[in-house]
Each structure stands twice: as C-alpha cells, then as structure tokens.
N, C-alpha and C positions, 0 to 999 in steps of 0.2 A: 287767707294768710294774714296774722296780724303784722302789724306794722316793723314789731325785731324782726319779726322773718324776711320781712321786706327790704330792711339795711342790710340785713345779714347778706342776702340777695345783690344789693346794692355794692355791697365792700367786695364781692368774689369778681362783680365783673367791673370794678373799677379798671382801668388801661394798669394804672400803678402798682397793682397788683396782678398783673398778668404772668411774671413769672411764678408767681405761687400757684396760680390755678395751674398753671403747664407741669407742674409736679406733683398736681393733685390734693395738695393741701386745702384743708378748710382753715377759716378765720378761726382763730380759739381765742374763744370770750363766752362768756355766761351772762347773760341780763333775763332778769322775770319783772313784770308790770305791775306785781306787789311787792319789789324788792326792800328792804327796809334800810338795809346796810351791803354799801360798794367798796370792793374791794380791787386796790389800784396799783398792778404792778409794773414791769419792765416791759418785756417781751417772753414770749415762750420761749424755754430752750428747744433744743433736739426733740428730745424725749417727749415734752409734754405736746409738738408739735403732731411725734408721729401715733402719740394714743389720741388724738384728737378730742383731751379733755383739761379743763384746768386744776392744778393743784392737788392734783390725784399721786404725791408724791411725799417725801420724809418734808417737806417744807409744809404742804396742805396739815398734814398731820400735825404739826408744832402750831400752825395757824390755829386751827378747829381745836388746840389744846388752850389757846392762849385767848380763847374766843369764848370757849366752854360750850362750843357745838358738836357731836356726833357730826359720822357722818352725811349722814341720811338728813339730819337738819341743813347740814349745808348743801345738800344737792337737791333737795326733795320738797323742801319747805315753800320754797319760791323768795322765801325772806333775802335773801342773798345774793349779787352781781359780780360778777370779776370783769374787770374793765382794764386787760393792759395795754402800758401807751401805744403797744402796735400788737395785731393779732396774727403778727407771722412770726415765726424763727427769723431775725435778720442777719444771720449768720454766725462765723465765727472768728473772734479777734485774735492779737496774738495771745493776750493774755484773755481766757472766760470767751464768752457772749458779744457780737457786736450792739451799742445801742440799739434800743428803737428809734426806727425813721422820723425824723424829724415834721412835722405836717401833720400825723397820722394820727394823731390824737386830737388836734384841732379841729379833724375835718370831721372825726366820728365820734368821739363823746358825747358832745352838744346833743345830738341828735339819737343816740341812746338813753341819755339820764334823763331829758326830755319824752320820753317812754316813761318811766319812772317816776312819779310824782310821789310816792311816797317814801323817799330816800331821805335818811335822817343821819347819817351818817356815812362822811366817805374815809375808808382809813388806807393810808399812806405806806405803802410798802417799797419803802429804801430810797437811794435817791432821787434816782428816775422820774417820780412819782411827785415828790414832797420838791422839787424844784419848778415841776410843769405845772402842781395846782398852786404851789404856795406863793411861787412868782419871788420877788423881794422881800417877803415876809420868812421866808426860810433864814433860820442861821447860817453862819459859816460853815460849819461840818454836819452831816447826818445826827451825830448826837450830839450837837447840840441839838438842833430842830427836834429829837425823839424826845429830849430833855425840857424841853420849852412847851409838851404837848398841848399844857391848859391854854397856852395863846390863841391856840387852831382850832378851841372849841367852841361853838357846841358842830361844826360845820366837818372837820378836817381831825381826824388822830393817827398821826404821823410815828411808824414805827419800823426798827431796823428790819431786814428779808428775813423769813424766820429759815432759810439754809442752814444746815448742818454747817455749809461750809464757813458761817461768820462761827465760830464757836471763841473765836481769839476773842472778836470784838466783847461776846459775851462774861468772858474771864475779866476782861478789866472794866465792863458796865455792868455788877450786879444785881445793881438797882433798877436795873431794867426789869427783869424779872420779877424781880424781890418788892417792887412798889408800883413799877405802870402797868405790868399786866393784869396785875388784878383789879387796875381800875378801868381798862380796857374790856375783861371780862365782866364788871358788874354793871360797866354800861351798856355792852353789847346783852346782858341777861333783859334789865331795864326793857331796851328800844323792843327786842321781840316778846317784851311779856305782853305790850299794851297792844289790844288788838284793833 
C-alpha cells in the first residue's frame, strides 16, 4: 500500500468522520504522486458523493474545457489532484451546500501535497478555496481575487467554480473567459508539456 492509500485509510477511520463511514461513503479526493497540477474545491455535493468520483459532472466538463484536457488526461494521466477542503458531502444549507468543516483541510492537505512533490501548480476553485490558501492575501470579493490572478503566481491561480449555476456572474465578468482562461489554459498546456 502506498502511502495516499494509507491516509485515504487514515481519513475513513478518523472518530470525525465516523458518521460518513456509518453510511457507507468513501473520502472523494483524487491525489497521484506524479501529480503536476491540484485542483482545490469546496466540498462534494450529493451527487458527486454518491458516484464516488470527482468532477465527473457539467462543472468537471467547463473545468477540463478551460484547462484544455480530455477527459482521460484528467483522470488517467496521473498529472492531476483534486483536493477539496473536506472529502464529505457536509450536508445541506438552507440556501445550496453546507461549508466544508472547518479543521478538515488543515489536518489533511499538508499530508497529501506532501505525497506530491512535484506540484507546480495549485488552482483555486471559488471561495472556499482562495480564502483557506490565500489567507489575507485574498481580495475582498471572489472577483476580485480571480481578477488579481498574476499576484498568486507562479504558486496559486484562483478561479470562479466553473457551475453552470454562476452563469449570472459570468454575463457581467466576460473577461473572465475572454482573457484568464486562456492564460490558465496555456499554462496549464506549459506545466504538462515538460516532462
């Protein structure tokens, strides 16, 4: 057993997670030990909980479009990590998704990127994400922070959730599209060309 199997291992019989094992759920996270580029979200929803896989969804899809990976490079390559702040569903608020748990990222990231030595890039997916790595260096609002991307480089590229359901945000940020993605895309081309 290598050592991710061994956390993986480690996260399912934590006490803190014992009501997840009691309903049978596994941690959903993706880390590989050649990974190049991590990718850093919220929490799983429902859904991506009960197929027991990440970003296998109309959001993975806009990702891996705004990335300019297939998706057999994203799952298959080993180039690639998904690391969100918690690897449960933590329920449901009144409005969307409850946060991820608070803790749950401090206790287990360190010890999976640390697996990972050859990560050259972590990118930031929405706020969840771009608040717990970027600390005080985050802007006031999400876009700004998505707006301010070159600050966060060459370490951190902070970008909104690519959900169907921000579609508003994307009507009044078309610059998002129309200028960061493609430079998101030619660096993300860049980092997996060099072997």
């Amino acid at each position: 057993m290598d050592n991710i199997s061994r956390i993986r291992e480690q996260i399912k019989k934590d006490p803190e997670n014992q009501e997840f094992q009691e309903k049978g759920w596994q941690p959903i996270f993706m880390a590989n030990k050649q990974a190049k580029i991590v990718i850093v979200g919220s929490a799983p929803g429902i859904k991506t909980q009960e197929k027991e896989d990440v970003l296998r969804d109309k959001s993975g899809n806009e990702l891996r479009k705004w990335l300019g990976v297939s998706e057999e490079e994203f799952y298959h390559s080993g180039d690639f990590a998904v690391l969100p702040l918690d690897f449960y569903f933590p329920g449901k608020a009144k409005v969307g998704d409850l946060p991820p748990r608070k803790g749950f990222a401090d206790k287990w990231h360190p010890l999976l990127l640390n697996e990972m030595p050859d990560v050259q890039l972590i990118i930031l997916m929405g706020l969840h994400a771009q608040k717990f790595y970027l600390k005080s260096s985050a802007k006031r609002t999400l876009t700004e922070t998505v707006f301010a991307y070159e600050e966060y480089l060459p370490d951190y590229f902070p970008i909104v959730h690519p959900s169907p359901l921000n579609f508003r945000w994307h009507t009044k940020n078309p610059a998002f599209k129309e200028e960061i993605v493609p430079i998101l895309n030619q660096l993300t081309q860049t980092i997996l060309s060099q072997k």
